[in-house]
N, C-alpha and C positions, 0 to 999 in steps of 0.2 A: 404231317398236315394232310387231310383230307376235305379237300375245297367240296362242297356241295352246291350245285345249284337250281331252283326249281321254277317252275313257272308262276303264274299270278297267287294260283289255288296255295301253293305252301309245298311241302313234302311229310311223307312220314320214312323217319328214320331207324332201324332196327337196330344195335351194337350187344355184339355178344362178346363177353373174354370170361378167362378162366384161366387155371395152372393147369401146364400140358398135363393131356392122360398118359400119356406115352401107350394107348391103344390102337391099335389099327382100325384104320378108318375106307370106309368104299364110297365116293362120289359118283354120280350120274345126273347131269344135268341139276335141277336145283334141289335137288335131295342127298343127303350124307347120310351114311348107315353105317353100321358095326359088319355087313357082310354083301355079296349080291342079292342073297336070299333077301334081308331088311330093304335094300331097294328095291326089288321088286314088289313085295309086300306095301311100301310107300306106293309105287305108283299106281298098284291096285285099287290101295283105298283113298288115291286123289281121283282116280278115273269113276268111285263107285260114290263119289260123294261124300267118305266117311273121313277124309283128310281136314282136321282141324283150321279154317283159318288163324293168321295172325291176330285179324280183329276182332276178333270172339275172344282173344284172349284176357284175362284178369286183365284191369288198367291198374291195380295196386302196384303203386309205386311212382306210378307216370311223371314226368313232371310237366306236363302241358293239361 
């Protein structure tokens, strides 16, 4: 069970699943990469602007 709860506005919610890659994975703060090198590279291109938002993304599929 994952209670959600938001204020007046609503929320948006994100859910991602999949079958394990059994890959190795590198976290740092809200960015996961394949290496440190790909993290760094992530927060390059969120610090130069070039980091994709969420809400730019296709809605094909959405259900709202």
């Amino acid at each position: 069970m994952l209670p959600i709860v938001s204020a007046e506005g609503g929320a948006r919610l994100i859910l991602y699943a999949g079958q394990p890659q059994l890959e190795p994975t590198v976290d740092y703060g809200p960015f996961i990469g394949d290496s440190r090198d790909d993290i760094v590279r992530l927060y390059n291109d969120y610090r130069q602007g070039r980091f994709q938002r969420v809400s730019h993304f296709s809605r094909a599929g959405s259900r709202d």
